[in-house]
PDB file of N, H, CA, C and O in Angstrom:
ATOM      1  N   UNK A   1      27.772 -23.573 -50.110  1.00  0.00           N
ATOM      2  CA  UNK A   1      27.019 -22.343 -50.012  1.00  0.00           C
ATOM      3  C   UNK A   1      26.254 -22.278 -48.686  1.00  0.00           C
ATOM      4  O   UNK A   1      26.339 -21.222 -48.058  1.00  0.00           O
ATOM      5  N   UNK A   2      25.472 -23.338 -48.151  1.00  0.00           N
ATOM      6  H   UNK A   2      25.403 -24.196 -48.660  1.00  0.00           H
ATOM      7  CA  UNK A   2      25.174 -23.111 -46.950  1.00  0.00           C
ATOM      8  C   UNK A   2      25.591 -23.084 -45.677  1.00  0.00           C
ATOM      9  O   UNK A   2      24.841 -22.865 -44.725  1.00  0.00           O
ATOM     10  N   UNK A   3      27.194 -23.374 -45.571  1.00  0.00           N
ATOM     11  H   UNK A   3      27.803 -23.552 -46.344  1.00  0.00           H
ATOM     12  CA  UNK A   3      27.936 -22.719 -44.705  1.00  0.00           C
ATOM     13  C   UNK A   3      28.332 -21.186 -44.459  1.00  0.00           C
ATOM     14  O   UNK A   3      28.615 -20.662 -43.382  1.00  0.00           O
ATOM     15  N   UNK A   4      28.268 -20.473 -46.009  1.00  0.00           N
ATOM     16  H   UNK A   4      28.038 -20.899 -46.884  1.00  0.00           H
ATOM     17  CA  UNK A   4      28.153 -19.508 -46.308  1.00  0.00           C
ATOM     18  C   UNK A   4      27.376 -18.725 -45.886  1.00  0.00           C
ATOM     19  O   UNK A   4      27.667 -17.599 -45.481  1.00  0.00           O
ATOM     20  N   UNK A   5      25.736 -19.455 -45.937  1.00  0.00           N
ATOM     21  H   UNK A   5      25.500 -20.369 -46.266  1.00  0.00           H
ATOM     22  CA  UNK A   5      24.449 -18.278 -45.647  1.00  0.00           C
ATOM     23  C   UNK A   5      24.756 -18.558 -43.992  1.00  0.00           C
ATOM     24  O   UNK A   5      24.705 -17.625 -43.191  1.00  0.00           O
ATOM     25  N   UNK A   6      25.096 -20.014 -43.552  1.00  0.00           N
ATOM     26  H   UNK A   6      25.137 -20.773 -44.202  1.00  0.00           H
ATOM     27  CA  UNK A   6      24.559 -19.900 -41.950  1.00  0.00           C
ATOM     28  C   UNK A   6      25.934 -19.149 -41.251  1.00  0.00           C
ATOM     29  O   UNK A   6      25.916 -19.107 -40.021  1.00  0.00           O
ATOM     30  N   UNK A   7      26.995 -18.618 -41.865  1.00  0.00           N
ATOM     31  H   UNK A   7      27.009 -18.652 -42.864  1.00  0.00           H
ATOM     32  CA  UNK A   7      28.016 -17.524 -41.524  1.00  0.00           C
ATOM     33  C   UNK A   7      27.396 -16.447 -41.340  1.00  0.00           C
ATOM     34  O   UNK A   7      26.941 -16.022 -40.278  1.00  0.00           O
ATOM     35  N   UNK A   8      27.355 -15.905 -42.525  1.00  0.00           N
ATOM     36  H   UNK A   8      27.724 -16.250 -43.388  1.00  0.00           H
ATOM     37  CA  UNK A   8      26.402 -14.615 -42.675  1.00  0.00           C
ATOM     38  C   UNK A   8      25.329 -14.274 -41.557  1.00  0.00           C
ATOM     39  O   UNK A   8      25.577 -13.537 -40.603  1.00  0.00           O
ATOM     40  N   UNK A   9      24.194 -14.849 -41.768  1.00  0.00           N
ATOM     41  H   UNK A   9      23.992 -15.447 -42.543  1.00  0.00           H
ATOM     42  CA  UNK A   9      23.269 -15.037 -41.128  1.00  0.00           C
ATOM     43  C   UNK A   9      23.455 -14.898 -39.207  1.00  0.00           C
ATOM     44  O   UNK A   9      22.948 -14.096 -38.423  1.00  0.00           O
ATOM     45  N   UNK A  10      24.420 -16.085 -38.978  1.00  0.00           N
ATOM     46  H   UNK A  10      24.832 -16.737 -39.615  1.00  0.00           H
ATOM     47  CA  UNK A  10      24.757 -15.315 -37.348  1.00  0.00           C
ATOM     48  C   UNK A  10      25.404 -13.980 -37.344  1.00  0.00           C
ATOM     49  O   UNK A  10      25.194 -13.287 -36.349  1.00  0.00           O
ATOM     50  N   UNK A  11      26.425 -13.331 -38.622  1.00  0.00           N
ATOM     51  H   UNK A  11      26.596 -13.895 -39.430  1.00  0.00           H
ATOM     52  CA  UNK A  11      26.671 -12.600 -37.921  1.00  0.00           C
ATOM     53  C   UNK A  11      25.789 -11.423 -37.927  1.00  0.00           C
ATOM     54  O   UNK A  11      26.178 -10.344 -37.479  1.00  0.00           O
ATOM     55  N   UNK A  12      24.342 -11.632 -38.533  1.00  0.00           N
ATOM     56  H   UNK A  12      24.025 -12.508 -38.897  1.00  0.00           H
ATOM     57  CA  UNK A  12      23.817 -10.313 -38.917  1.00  0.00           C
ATOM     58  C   UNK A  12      22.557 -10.312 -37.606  1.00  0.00           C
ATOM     59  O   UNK A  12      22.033  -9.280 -37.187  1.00  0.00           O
ATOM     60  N   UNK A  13      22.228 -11.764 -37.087  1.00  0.00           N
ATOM     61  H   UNK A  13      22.653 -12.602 -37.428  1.00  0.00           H
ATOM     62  CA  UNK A  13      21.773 -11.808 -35.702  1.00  0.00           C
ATOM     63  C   UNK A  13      21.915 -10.708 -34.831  1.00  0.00           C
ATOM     64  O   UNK A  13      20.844 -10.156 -34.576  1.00  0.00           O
ATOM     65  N   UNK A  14      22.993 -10.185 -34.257  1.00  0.00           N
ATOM     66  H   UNK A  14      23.863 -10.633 -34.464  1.00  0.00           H
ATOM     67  CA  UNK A  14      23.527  -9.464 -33.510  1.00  0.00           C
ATOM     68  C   UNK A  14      22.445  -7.757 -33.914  1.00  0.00           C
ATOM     69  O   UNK A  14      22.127  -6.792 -33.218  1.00  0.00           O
ATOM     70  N   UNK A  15      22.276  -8.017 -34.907  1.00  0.00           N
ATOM     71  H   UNK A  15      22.534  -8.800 -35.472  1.00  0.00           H
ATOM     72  CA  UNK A  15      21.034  -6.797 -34.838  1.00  0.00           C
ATOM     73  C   UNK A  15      20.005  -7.067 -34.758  1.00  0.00           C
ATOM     74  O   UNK A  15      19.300  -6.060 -34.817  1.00  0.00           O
ATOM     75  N   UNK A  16      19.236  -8.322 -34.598  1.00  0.00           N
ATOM     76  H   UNK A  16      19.809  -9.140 -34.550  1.00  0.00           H
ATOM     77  CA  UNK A  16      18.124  -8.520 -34.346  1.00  0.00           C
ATOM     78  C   UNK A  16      17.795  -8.705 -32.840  1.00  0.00           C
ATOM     79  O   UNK A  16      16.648  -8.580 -32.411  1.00  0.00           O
ATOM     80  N   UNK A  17      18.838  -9.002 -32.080  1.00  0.00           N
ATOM     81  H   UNK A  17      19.769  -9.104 -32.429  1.00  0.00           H
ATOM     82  CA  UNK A  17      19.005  -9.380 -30.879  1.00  0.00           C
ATOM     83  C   UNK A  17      19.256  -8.184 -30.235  1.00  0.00           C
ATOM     84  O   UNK A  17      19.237  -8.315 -29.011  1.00  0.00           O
ATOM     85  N   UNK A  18      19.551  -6.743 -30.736  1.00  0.00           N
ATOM     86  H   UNK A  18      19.566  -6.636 -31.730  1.00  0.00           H
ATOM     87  CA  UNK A  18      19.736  -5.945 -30.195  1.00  0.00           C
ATOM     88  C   UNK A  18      18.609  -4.773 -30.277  1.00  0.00           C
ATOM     89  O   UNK A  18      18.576  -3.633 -29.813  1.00  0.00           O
ATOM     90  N   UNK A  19      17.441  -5.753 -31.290  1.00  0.00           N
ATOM     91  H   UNK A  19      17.469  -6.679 -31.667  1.00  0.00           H
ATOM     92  CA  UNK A  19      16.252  -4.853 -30.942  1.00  0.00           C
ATOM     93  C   UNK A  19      15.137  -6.232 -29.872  1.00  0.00           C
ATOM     94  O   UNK A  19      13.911  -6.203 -29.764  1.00  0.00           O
ATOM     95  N   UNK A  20      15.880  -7.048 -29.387  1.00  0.00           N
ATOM     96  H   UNK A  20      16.876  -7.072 -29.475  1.00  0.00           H
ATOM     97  CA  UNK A  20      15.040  -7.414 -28.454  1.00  0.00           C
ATOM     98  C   UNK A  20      14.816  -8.851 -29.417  1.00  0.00           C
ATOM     99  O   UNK A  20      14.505  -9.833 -28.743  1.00  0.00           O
ATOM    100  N   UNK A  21      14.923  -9.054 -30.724  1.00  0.00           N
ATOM    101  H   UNK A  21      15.176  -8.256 -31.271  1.00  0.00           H
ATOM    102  CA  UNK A  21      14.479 -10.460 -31.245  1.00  0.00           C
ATOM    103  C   UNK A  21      15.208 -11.357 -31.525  1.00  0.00           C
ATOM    104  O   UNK A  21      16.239 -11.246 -30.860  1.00  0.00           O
ATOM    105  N   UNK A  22      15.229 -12.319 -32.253  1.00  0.00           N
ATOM    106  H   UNK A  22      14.392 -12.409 -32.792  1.00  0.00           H
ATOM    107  CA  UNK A  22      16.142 -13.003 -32.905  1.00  0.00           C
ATOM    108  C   UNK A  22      15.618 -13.871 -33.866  1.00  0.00           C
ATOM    109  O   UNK A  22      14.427 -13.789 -34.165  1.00  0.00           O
ATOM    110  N   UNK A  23      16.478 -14.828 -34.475  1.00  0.00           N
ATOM    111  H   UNK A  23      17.446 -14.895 -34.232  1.00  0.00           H
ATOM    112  CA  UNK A  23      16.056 -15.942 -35.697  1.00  0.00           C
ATOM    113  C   UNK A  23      16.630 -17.151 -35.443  1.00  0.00           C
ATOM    114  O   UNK A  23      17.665 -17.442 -34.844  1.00  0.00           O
ATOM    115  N   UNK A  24      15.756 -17.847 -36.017  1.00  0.00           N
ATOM    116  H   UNK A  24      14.915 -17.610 -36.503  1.00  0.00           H
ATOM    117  CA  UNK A  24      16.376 -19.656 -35.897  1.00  0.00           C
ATOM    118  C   UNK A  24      16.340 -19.826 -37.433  1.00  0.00           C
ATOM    119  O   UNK A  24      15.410 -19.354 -38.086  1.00  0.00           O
ATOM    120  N   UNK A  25      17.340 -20.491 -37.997  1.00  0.00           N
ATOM    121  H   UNK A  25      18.096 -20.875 -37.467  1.00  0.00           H
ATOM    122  CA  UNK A  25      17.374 -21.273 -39.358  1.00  0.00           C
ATOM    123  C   UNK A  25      16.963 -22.317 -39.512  1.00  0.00           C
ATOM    124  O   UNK A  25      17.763 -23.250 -39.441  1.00  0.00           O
ATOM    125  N   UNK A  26      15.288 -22.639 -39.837  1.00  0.00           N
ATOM    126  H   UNK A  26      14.639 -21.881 -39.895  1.00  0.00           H
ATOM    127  CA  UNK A  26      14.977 -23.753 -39.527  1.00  0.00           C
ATOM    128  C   UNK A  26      15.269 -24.644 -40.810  1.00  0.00           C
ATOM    129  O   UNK A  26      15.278 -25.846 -40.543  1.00  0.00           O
ATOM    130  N   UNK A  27      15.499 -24.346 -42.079  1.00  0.00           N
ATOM    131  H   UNK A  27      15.492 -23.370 -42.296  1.00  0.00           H
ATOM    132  CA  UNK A  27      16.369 -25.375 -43.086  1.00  0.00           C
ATOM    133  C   UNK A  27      16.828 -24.392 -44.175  1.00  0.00           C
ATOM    134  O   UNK A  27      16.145 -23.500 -44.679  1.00  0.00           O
ATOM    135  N   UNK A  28      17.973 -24.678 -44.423  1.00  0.00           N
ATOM    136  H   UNK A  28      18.527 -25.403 -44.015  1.00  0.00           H
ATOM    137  CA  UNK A  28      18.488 -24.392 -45.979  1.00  0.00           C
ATOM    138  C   UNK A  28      18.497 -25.473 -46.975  1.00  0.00           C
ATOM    139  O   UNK A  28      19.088 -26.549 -47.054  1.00  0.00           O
ATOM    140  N   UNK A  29      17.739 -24.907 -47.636  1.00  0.00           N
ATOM    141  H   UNK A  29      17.258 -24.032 -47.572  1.00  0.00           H
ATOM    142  CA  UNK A  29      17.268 -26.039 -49.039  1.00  0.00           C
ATOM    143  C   UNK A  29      17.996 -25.605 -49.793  1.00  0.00           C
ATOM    144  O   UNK A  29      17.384 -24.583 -50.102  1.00  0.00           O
ATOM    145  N   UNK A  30      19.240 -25.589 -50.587  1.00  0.00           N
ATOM    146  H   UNK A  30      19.737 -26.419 -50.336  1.00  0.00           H
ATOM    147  CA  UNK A  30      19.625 -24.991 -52.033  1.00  0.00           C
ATOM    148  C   UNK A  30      19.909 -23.555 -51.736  1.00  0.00           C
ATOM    149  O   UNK A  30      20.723 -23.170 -50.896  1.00  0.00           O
ATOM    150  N   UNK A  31      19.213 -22.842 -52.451  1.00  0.00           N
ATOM    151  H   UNK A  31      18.552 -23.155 -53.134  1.00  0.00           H
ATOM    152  CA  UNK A  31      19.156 -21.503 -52.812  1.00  0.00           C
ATOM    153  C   UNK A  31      17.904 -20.955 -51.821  1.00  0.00           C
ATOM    154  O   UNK A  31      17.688 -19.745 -51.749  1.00  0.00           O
ATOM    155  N   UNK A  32      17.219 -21.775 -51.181  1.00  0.00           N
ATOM    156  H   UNK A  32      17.394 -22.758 -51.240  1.00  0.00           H
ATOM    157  CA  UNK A  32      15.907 -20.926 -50.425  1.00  0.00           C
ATOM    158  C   UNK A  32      16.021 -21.616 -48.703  1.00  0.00           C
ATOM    159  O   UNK A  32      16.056 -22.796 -48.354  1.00  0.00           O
ATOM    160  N   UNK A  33      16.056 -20.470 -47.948  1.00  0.00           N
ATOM    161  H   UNK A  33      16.027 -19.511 -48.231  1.00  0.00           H
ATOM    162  CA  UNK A  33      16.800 -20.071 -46.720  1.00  0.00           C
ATOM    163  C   UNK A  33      14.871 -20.238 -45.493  1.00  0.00           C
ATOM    164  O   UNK A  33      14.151 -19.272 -45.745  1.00  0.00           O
ATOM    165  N   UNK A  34      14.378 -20.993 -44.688  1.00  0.00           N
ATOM    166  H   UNK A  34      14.963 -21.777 -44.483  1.00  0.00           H
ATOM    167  CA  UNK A  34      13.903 -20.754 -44.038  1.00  0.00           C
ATOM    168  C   UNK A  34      13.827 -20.565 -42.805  1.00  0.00           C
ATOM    169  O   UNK A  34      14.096 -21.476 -42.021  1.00  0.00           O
ATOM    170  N   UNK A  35      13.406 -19.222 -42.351  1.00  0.00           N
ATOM    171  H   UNK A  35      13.187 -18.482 -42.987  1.00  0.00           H
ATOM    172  CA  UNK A  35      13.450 -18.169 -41.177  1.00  0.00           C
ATOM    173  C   UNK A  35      12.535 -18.802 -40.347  1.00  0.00           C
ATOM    174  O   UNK A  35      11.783 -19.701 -40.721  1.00  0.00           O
ATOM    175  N   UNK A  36      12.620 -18.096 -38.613  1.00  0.00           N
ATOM    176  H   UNK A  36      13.231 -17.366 -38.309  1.00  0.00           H
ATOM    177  CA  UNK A  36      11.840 -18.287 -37.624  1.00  0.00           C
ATOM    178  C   UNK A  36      11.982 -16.824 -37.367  1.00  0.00           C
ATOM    179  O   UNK A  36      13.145 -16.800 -36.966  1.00  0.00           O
ATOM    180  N   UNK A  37      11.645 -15.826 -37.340  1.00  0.00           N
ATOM    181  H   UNK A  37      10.700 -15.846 -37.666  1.00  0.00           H
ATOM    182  CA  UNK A  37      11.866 -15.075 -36.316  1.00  0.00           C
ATOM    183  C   UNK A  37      11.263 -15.085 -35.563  1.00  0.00           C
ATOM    184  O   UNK A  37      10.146 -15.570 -35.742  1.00  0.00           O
ATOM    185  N   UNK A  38      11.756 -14.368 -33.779  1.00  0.00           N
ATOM    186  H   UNK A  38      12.664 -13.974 -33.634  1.00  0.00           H
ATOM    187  CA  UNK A  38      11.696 -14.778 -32.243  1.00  0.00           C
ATOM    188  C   UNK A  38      11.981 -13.440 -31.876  1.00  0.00           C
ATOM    189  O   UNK A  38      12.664 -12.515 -32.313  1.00  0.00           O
ATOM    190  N   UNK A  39      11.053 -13.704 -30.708  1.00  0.00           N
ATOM    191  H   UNK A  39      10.498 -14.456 -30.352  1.00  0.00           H
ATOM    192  CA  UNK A  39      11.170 -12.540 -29.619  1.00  0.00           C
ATOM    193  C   UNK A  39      10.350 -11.292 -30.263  1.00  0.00           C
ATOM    194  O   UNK A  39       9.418 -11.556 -31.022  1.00  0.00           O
ATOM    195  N   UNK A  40      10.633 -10.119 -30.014  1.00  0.00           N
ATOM    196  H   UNK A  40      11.390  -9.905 -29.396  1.00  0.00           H
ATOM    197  CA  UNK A  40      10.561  -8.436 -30.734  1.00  0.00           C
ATOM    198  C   UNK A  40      10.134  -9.153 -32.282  1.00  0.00           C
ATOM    199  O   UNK A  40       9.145  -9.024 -33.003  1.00  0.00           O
ATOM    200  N   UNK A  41      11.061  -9.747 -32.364  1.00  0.00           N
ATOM    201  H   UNK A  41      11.864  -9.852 -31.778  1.00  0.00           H
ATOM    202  CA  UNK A  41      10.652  -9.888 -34.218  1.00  0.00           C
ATOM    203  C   UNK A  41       9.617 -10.231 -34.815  1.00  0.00           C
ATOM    204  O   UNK A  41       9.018  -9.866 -35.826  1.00  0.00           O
ATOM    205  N   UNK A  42       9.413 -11.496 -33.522  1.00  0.00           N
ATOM    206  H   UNK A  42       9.901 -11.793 -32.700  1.00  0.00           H
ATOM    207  CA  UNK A  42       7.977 -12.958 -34.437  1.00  0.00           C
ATOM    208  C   UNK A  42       7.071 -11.682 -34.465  1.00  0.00           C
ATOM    209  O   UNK A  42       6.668 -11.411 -35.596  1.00  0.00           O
ATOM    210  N   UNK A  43       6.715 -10.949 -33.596  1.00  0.00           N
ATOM    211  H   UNK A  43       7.043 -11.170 -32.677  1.00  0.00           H
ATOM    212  CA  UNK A  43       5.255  -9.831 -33.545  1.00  0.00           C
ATOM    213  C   UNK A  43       5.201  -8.579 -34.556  1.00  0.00           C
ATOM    214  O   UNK A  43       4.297  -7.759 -34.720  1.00  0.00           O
ATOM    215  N   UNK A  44       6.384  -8.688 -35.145  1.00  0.00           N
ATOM    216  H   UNK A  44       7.118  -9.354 -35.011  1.00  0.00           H
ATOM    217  CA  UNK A  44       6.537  -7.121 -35.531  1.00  0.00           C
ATOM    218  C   UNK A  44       6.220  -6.866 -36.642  1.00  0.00           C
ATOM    219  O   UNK A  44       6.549  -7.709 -37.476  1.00  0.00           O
ATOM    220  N   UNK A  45       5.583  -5.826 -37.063  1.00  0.00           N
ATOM    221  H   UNK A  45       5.316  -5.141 -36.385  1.00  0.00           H
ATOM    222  CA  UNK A  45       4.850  -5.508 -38.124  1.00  0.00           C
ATOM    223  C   UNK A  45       5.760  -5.597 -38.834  1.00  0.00           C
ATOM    224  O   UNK A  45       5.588  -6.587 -39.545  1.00  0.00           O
ATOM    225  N   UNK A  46       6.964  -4.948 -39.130  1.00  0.00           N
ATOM    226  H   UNK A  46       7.104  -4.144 -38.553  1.00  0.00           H
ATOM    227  CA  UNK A  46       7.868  -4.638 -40.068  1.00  0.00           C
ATOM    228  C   UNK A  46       8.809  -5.850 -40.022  1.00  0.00           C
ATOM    229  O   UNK A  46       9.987  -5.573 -39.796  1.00  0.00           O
ATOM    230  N   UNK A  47       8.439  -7.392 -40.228  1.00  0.00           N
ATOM    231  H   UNK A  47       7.481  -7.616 -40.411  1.00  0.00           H
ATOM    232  CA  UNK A  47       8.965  -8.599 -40.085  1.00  0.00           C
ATOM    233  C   UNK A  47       9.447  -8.928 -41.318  1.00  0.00           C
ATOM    234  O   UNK A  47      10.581  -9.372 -41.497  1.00  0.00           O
ATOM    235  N   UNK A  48       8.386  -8.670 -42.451  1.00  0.00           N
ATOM    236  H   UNK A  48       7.464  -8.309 -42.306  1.00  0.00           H
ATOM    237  CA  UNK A  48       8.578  -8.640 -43.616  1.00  0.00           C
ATOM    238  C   UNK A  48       9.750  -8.079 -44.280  1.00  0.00           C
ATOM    239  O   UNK A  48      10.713  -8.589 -44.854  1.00  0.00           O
ATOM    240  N   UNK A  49       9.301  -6.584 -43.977  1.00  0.00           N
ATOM    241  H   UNK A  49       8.520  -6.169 -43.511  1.00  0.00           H
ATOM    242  CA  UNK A  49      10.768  -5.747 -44.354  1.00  0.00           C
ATOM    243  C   UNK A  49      11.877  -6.298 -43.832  1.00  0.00           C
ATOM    244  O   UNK A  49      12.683  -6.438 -44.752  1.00  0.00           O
ATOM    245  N   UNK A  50      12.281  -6.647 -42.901  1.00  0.00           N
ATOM    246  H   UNK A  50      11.626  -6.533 -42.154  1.00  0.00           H
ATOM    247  CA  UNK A  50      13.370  -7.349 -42.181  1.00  0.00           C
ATOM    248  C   UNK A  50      13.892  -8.611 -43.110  1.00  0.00           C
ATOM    249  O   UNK A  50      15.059  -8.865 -43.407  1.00  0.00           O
ATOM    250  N   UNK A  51      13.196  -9.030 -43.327  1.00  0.00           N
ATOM    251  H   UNK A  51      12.248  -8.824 -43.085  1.00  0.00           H
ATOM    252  CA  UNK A  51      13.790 -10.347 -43.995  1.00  0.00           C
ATOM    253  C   UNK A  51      14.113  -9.785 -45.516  1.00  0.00           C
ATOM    254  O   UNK A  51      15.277  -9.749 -45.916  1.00  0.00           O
ATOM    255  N   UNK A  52      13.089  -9.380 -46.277  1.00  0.00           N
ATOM    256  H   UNK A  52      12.144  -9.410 -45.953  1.00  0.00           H
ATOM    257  CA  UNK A  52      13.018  -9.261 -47.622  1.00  0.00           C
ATOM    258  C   UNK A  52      14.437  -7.865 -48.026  1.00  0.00           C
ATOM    259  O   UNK A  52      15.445  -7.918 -48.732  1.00  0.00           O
ATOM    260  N   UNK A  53      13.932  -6.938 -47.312  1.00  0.00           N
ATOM    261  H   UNK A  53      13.113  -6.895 -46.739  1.00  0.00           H
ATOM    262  CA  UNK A  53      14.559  -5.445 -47.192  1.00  0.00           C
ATOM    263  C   UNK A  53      16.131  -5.728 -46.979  1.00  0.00           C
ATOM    264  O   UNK A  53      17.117  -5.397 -47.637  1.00  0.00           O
ATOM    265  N   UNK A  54      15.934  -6.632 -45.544  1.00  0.00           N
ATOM    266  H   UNK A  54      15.133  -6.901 -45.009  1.00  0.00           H
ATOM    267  CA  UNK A  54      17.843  -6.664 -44.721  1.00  0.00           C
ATOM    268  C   UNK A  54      18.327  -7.640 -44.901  1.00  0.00           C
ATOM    269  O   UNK A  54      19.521  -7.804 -45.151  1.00  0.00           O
ATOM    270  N   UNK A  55      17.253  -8.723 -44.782  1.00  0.00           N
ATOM    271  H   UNK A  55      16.282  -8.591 -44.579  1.00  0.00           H
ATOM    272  CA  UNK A  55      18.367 -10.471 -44.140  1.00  0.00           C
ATOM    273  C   UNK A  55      18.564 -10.793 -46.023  1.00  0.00           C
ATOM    274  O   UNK A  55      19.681 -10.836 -46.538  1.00  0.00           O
ATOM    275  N   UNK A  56      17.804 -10.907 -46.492  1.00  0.00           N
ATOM    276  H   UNK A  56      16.896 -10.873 -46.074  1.00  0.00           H
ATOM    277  CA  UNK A  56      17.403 -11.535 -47.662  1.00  0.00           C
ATOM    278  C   UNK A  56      18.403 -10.573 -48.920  1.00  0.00           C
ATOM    279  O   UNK A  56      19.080 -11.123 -49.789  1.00  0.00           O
ATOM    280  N   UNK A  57      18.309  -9.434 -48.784  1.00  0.00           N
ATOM    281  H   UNK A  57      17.758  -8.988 -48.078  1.00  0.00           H
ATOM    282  CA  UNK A  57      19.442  -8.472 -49.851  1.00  0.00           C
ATOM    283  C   UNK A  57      20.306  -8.490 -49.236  1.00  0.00           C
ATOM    284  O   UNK A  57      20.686  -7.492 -49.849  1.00  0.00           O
ATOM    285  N   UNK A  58      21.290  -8.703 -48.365  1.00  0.00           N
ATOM    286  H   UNK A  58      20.981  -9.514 -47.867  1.00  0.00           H
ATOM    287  CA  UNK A  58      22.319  -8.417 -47.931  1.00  0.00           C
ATOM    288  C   UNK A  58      22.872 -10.048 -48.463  1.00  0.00           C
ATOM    289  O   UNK A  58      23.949 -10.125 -49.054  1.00  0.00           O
ATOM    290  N   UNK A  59      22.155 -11.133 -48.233  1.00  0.00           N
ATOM    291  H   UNK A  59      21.281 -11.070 -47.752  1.00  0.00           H
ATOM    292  CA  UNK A  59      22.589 -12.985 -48.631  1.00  0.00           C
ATOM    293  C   UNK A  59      22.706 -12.357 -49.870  1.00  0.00           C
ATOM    294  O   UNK A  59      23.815 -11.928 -50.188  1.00  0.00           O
ATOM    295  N   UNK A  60      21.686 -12.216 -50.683  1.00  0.00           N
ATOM    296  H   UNK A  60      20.785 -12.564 -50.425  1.00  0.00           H
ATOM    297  CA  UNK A  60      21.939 -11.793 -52.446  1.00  0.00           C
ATOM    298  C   UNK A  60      23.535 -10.918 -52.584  1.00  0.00           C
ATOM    299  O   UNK A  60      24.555 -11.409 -53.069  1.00  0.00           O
ATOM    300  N   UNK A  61      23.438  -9.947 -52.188  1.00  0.00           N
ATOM    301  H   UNK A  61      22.610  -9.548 -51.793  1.00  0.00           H
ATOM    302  CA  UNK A  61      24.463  -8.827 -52.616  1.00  0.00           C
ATOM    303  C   UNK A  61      26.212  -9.985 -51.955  1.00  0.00           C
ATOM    304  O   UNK A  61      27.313  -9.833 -52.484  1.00  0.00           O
ATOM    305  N   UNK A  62      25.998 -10.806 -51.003  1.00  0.00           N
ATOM    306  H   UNK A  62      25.103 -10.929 -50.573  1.00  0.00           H
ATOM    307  CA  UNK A  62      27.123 -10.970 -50.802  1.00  0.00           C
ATOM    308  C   UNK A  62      27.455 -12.407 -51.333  1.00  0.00           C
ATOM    309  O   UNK A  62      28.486 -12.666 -51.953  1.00  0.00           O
ATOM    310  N   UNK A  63      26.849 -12.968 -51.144  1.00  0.00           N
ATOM    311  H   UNK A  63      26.011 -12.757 -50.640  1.00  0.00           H
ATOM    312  CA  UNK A  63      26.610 -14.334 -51.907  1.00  0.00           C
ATOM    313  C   UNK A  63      26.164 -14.867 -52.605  1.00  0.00           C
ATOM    314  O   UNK A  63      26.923 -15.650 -53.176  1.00  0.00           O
ATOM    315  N   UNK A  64      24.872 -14.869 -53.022  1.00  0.00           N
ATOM    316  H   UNK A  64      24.255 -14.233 -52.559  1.00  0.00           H
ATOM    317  CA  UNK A  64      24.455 -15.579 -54.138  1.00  0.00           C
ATOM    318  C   UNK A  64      23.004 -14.812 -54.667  1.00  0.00           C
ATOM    319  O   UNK A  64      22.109 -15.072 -53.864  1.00  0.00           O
ATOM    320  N   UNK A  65      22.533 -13.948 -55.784  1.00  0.00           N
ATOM    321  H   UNK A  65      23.260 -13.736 -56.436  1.00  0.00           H
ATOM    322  CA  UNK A  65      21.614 -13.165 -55.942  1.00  0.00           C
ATOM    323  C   UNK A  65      20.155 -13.779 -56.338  1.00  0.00           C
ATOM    324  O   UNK A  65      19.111 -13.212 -56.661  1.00  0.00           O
ATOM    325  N   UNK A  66      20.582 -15.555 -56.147  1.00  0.00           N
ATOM    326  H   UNK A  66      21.430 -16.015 -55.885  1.00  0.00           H
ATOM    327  CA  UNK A  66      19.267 -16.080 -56.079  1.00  0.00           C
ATOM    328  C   UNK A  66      18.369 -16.324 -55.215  1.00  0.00           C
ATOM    329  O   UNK A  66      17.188 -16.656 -55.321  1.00  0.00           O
ATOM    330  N   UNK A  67      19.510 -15.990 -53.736  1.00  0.00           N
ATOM    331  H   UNK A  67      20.469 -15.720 -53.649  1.00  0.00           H
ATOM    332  CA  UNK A  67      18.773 -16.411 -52.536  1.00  0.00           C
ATOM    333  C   UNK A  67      17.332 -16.332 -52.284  1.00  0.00           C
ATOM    334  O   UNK A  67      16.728 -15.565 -53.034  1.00  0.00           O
ATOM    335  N   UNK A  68      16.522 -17.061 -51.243  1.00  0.00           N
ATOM    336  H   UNK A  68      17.012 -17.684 -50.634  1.00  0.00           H
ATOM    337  CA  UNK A  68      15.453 -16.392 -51.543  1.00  0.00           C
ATOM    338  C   UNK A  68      15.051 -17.109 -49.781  1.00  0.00           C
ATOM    339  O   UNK A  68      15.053 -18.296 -49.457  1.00  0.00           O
ATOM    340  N   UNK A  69      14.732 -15.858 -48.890  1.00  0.00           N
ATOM    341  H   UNK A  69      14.730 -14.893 -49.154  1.00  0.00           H
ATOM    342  CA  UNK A  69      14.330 -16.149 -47.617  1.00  0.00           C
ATOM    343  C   UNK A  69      13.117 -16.389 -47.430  1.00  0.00           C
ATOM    344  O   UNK A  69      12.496 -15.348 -47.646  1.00  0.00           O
ATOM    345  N   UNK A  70      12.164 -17.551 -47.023  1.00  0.00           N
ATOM    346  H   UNK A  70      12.668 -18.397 -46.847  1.00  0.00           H
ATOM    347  CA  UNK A  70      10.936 -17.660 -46.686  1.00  0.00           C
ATOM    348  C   UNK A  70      10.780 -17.655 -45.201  1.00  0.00           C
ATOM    349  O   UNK A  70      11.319 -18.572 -44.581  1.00  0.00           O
ATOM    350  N   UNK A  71       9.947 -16.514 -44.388  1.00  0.00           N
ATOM    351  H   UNK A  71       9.509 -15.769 -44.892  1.00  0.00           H
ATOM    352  CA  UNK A  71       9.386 -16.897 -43.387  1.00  0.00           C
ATOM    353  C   UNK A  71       8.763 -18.061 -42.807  1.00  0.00           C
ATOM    354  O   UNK A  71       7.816 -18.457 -43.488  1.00  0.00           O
ATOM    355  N   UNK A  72       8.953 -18.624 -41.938  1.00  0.00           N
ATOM    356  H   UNK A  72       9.722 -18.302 -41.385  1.00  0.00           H
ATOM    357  CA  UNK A  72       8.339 -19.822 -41.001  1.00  0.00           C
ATOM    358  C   UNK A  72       7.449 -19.102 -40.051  1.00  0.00           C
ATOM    359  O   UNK A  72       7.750 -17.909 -40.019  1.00  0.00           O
ATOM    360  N   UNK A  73       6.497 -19.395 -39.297  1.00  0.00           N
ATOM    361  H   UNK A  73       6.252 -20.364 -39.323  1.00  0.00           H
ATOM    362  CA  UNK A  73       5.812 -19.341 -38.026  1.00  0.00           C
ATOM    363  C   UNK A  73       5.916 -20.491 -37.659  1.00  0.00           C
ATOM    364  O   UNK A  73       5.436 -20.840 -36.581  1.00  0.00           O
TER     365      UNK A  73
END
């Protein structure tokens, strides 16, 4: 499975990078995925939504509906 999320996951990069940010995967534990976001992103108010809203339902809906993304700083 975590070849799975870290598939996914780069290819959904490509939109974060195209508002100026990006993400590092700093560990996959199991079922719970921890984020860095970088650049545009680390500052952005709507960081939350990003993960919970996009990165985090899109892992559920395609892979596994337990996922569960925690932010890092």
């Amino acid at each position: 499975m975590e070849n799975k999320i870290r598939e996914k996951l780069e290819s959904l990069r490509v939109h974060l990078q195209a508002d100026g940010g990006d993400m590092e995967i700093v560990e996959i534990e199991g079922k719970t995925v921890r984020l860095r976001l970088q650049g545009a992103c680390g500052t952005c108010p709507h960081a939350t939504m990003t993960i919970k809203d996009g990165l985090e339902r899109i892992l559920r809906e395609e892979i596994d509906p337990e996922i569960l993304i925690e932010r890092v700083m």
